[in-house]
N, C-alpha and C positions, 0 to 999 in steps of 0.2 A: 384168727383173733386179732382185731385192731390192738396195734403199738398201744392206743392211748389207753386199755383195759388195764383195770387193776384188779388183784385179789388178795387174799389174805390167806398167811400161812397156814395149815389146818394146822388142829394140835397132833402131837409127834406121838407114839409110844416110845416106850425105852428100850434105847436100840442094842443090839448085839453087838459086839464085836464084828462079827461076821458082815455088816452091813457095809460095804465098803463107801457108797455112795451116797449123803444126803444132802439138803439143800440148806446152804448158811442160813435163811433166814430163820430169826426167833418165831416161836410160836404168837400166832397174831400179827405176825409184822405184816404191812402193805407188801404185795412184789409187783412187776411187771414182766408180762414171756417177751424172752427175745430182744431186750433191748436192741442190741448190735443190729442181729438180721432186720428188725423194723427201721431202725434210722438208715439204716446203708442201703435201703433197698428204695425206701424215699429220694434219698439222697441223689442217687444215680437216676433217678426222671430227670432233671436240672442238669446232672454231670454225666455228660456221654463219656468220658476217657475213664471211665470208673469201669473196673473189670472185678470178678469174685474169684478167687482162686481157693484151692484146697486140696487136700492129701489124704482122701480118704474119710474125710470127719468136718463134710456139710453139715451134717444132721445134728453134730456134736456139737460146733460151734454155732449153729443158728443159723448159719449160710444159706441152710437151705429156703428160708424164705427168700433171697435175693435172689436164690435160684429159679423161682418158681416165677417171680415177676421178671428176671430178666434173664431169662432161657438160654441165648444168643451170647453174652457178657459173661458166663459161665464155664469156668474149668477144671474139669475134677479129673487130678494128674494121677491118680493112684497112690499108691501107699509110697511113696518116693519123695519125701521132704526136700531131698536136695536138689530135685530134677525141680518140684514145685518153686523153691527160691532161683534156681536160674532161669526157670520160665518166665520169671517175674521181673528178673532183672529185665529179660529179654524184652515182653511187654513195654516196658517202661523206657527204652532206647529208643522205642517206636511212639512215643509221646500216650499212652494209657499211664493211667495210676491206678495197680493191680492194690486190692484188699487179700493177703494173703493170708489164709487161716491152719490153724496146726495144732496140738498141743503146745503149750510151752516147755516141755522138756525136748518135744521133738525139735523145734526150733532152734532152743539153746542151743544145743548137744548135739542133736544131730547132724543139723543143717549150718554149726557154726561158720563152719570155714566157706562155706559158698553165699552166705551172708553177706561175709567182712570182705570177701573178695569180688564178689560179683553185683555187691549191693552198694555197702557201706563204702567202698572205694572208689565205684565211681560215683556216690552222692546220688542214689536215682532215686525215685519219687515211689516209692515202694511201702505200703502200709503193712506189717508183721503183725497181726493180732490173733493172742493166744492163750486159747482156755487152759485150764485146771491150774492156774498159777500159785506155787509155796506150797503150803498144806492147805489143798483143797478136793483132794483127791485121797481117797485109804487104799490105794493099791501098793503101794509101797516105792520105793527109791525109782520104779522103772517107769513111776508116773509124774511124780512129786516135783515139780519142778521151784526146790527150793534155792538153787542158785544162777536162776534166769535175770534176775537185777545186773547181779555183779558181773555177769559176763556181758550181756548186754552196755552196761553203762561203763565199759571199758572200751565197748570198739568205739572209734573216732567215726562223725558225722553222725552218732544215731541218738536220735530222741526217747527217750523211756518213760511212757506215762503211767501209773498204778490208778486205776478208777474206783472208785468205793460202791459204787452202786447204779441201778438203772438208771436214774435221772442226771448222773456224771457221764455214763456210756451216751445218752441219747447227743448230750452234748457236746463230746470229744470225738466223737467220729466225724462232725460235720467240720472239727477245729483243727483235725489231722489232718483232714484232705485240704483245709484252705492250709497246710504247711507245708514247703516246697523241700524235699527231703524227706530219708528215710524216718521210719518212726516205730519201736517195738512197742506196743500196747496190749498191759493184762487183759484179759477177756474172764469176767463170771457172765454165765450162759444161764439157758432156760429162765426158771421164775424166780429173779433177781430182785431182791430187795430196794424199798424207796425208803432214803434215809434223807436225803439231803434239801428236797424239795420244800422241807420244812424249819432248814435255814436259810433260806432264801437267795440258795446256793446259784453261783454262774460259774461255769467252767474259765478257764483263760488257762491258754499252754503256757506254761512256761511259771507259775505264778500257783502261792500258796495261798490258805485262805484261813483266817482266826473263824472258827463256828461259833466258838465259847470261850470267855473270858473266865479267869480266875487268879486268885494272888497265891496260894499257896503252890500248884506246881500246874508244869505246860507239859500237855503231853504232843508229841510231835507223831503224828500216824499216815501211812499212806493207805491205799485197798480198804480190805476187807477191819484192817487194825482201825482205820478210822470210824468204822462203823461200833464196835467195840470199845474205844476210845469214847465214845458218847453216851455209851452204855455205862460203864465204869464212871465218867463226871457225875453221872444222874445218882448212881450210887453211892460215893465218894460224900454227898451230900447230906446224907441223913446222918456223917459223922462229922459234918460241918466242915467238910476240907473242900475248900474253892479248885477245881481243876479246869485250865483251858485248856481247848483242842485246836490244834493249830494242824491242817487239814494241807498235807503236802502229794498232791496228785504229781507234777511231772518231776521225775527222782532225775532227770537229766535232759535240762538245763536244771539247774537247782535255783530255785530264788533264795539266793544268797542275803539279800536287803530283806524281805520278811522274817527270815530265819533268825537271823544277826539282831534284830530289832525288839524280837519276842523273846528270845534266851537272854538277852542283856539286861530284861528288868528286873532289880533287883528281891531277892528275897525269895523265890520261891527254885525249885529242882524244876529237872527238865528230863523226862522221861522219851526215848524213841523208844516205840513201838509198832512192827513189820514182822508181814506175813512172808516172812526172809530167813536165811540161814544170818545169823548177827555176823559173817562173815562178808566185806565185800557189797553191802547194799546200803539202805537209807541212811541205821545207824552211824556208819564208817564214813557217811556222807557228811554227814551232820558234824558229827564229832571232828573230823577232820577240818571244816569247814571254821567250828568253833576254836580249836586249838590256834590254828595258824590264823585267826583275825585278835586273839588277844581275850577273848571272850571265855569266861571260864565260871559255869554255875556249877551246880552239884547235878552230874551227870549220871544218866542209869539207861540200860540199854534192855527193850524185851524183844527177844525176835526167837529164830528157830536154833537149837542146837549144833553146831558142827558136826553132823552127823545122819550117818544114814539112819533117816525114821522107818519105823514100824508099820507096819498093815493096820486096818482098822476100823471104828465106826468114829468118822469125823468128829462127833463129841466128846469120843475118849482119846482121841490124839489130841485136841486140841487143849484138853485139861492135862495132859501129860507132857506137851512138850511146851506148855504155861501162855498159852494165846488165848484161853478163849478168857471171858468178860471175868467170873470167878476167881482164874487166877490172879489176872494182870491187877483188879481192885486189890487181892489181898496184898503182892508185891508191891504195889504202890502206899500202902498204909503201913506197910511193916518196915519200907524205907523212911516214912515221915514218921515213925517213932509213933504211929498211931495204936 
């Protein structure tokens, strides 16, 4: 299927518990298959030092389209995460810049220490992109990789981007590779939602971006929150409450100057919301960032629970551990006294 295909969500039945696995996007919403594997795979016609690596889960992360057109630039290291990141290093000594794919818990967690040591320290040109990122996954703790930010945006030299949707992915793969250095990047795979196309969005590392403006409160979201975040302004609306969305893709570097800019106007709360453990990630970023420049609105933080979550069907974790669109609208009106 050409990258540039679009489709639309079917409508859903209601799903079981049991359902471990379904696709974020709402019913009706546009997706696109395969972001990643389509742009990376383009990509690398232009960039020969562009290599595809993996651990088992081509198929999983979309790889396998890069696979299929560059047969030769392909390596599928087995189920050994950590043998994959020093392969990568290794690659990368050799002047390629490997694209290496994984789950994100496998990454975090598994493969920490041959990251920060074999990657992260010597500064090597190594792309970490990895699917089922926070709660996006109902297998439970052994998939969930809801403290992949905070580990990641602790080791030194690494870049950490959270992309909201296909048309942020098409454009951050081409943004990672022109960046000289390591970079951990969320991965949603398969038929990935188009949300941003239609604010006239452009990717830029490093660099946050206002979608929506409002005076009553800013809501600050990375991933899949941002997407949600858009969905709750539009709602928020028909109770007359103005909400901006202030659209923070790379959680490290942090654009410090957009952040500081839109929290300091006066009058209205300032909500983070992330598909994160509130431990350790955007929120802690943000707030941190506000504390110590002197900058102090009426703060509210929505992310995941300290805590190992539950098995499940994605819709009823998501209303339980207060991410999806439902909650986070009612939280935000029952804060503004609505």
């Amino acid at each position: 299927m050409s990258s540039n295909a679009t489709t639309t969500a079917p409508a859903k039945p209601r799903l079981k518990t049991s359902a471990m696995i379904a696709s974020i996007a709402s019913e009706g919403q546009r997706t696109k298959p395969a972001p990643f594997g389509h742009t990376l795979a383009e990509l690398a016609r232009s960039r020969t030092d562009i290599v595809g690596m993996t651990a088992d889960l081509g198929k999983y992360t979309d790889l396998h389209i890069f696979a299929k057109e560059h047969p030769d630039r392909y390596y599928q290291m087995g189920m050994a995460e950590q043998l994959l990141m020093g392969a990568a290093a290794g690659l990368a000594h050799e002047g390629f810049m490997p694209f290496a794919t994984t789950y994100a818990v496998f990454a975090s967690r598994r493969a920490y220490d041959f990251i920060h040591q074999t990657i992260a320290e010597e500064d090597l040109n190594v792309k970490i992109v990895c699917a089922l990122p926070g709660l996006t996954s109902g297998y439970g703790p052994s998939h969930q990789a809801t403290e992949d930010l905070a580990l990641l945006r602790a080791m030194p030299n690494m870049t950490v981007i959270d992309p909201c949707d296909a048309h942020e992915i098409e454009q951050a793969v081409p943004a990672i590779a022109g960046h000289k250095g390591p970079v951990y990047m969320r991965l949603l795979r398969g038929n990935v939602p188009l949300v941003l196309d239609e604010y006239g969005y452009r990717f830029e590392l490093g660099k946050a971006k206002l979608l929506r403006d409002g005076a009553d409160v800013l809501i600050v979201s990375s991933g899949i929150m941002t997407m949600r975040a858009l969905e709750v302004a539009r709602s928020l609306e028909s109770d007359r409450v103005a909400a901006a969305v202030l659209h923070v893709p790379t959680i490290k570097p942090l654009d410090t100057e957009t952040i500081l800019r839109e929290a300091a106007r006066s009058g209205r709360m300032v909500v983070v919301a992330e598909n994160h453990s509130v431990v350790g990630g955007l929120g802690e970023a943000v707030a941190g960032l506000l504390l110590r420049s002197g900058v102090t609105p009426v703060f509210r933080h929505i992310g995941l629970p300290d805590e190992f979550l539950a098995a499940g069907a994605l819709p009823t974790l998501h209303d339980r551990y207060g991410i999806s669109t439902e909650v986070v609208t009612k939280r935000i009106k029952g804060w503004l006294g609505e």
